[in-house]
N, C-alpha and C positions, 0 to 999 in steps of 0.2 A: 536640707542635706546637701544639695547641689551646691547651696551659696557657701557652707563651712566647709567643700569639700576646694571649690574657689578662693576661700580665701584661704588654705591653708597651702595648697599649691604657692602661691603668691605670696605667702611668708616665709616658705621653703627658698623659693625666685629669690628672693632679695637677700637671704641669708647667703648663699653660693654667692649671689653679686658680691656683697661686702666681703665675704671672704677673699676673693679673688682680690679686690683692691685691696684690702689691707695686707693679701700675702704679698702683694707687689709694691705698693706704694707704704704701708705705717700709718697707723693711727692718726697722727698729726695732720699728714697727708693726703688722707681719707676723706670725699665729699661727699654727701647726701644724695648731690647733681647727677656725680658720676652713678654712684651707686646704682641708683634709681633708673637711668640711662641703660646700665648693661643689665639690667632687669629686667629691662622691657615693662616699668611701669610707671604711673604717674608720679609725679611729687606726694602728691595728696594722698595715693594709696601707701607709700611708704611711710607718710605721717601718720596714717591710720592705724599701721603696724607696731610702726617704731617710731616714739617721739619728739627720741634724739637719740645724737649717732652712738653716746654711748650706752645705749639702749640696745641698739644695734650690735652693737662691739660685744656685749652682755649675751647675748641669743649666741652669738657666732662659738665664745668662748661655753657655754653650757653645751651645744649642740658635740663641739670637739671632745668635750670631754663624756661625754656620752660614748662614741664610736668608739675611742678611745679605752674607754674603762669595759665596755662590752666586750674589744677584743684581750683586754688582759685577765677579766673574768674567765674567758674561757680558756685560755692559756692556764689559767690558776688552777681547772679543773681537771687538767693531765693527771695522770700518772705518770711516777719519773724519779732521778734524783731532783730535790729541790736546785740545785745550783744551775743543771743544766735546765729546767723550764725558767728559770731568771737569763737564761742567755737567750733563749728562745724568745721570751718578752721584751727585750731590749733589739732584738733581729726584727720583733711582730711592729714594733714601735716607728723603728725606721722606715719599713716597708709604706708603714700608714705614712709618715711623715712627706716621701718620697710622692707618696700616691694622692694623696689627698687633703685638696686644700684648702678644706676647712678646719683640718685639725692644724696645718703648718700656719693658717692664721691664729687659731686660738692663743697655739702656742705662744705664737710673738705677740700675742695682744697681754700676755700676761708678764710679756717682758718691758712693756709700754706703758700698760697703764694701770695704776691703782687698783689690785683684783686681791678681794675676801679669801682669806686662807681659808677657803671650802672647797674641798674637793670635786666638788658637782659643776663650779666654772674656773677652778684654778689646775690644769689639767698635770702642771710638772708636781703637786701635792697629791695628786690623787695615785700617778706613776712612782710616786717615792713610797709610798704606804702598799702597793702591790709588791715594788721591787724588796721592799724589807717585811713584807709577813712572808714574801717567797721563801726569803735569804734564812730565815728563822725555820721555813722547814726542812730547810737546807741544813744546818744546825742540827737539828733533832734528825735527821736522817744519814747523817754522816757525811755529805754531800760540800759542804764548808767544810773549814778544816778548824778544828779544836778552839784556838789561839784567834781567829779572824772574830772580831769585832761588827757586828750583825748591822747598825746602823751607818758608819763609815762605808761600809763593803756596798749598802744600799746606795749609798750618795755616788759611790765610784761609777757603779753602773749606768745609776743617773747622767753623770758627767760624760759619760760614755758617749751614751744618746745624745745626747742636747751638743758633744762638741762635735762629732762625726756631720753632722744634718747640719747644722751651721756650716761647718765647712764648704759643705757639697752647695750651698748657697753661693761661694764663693766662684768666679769667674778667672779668677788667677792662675795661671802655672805656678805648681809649688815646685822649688828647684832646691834638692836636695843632693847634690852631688849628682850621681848617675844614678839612683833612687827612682821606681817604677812610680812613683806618687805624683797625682797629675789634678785637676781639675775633673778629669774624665773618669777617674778612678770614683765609684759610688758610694754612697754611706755605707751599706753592707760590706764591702770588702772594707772599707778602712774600721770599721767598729770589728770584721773577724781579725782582722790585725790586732787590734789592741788586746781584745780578750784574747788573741793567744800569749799576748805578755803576761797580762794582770791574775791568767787563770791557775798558772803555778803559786801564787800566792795567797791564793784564794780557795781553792780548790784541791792545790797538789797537782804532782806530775798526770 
């Protein structure tokens, strides 16, 4: 019990390591060396684990989308109008993003490398399938509006997330005139920006 409770610590260990480099450095860029190094473990125990790194890359992407899907499950579970728990999950989404770097590697590892349209390690399929059964009860509760298109409306949301948290990756001053938009400004404010455009069209006044 003590040794599975050892090595599972220690799979835990090297997953966080990998995440951390691949949300810093990319896939390509990604070493076993370093890995293994900010694990605090050997080469050999990380062999024992993980084969190869895209093995590695594999756990990190499963594991995000776990946390991931756990917290829009529960979001799913509200009570509410549907559209407004779809805003909620797209706020719940970035916070994780912001927070936690195993999901902001997942992410980018499915924008890297080769990943199975399965929801269980392809984290942005499994957010589109929450975001459009939400959007559907949105629909049926009145919460959408008549005319709004259920699968589009999901992608928009989608696009929401993924471009706001990109962004806030960014180190640049945005200079937009005399425009309060900064680098410093965070995913949450810039995603309640946009869904206050997108929300009359979607939603209604």
């Amino acid at each position: 019990m003590v040794k599975q409770e050892r090595s599972g610590r220690t799979r835990g260990n090297l997953i966080r390591a990998a995440s951390t480099v691949f949300d810093q450095v990319g896939y390509e860029r990604a070493t076993l060396l370093v890995i293994s190094e900010l694990a605090q473990v050997t080469k050999g125990a990380l062999s024992f684990h993980f084969a190869a790194k895209s093995d590695l890359a594999r756990a990190v992407q499963a594991e995000a989308c776990a946390a991931s899907g756990a917290l829009l499950a529960q979001q799913a579970e509200r009570r509410g109008p549907g559209f407004d728990i779809a805003v909620d999950m797209a706020h719940a989404l970035v916070r994780l993003l912001e927070t936690d770097v195993v999901v902001r590697a997942g992410t980018r590892l499915t924008q890297e490398i080769d990943t199975p349209d399965d929801p269980s390690v392809h984290c942005h399929l499994n957010w589109l399938g929450s975001l459009y059964r939400t959007l559907r009860r949105a629909r049926t509760d009145g919460s959408l509006l008549p005319g709004v298109d259920v699968r589009p409306a999901a992608t928009l949301m989608m696009s929401l997330i993924t471009g706001t948290s990109s962004l806030t990756r960014t180190h640049t001053e945005l200079a937009f005139g005399n425009s309060p938009f900064s680098s410093r400004e965070s995913a949450e404010q810039r995603l309640t920006r946009m869904i206050q455009l997108v929300r009359p069209a979607l939603s209604g006044p």
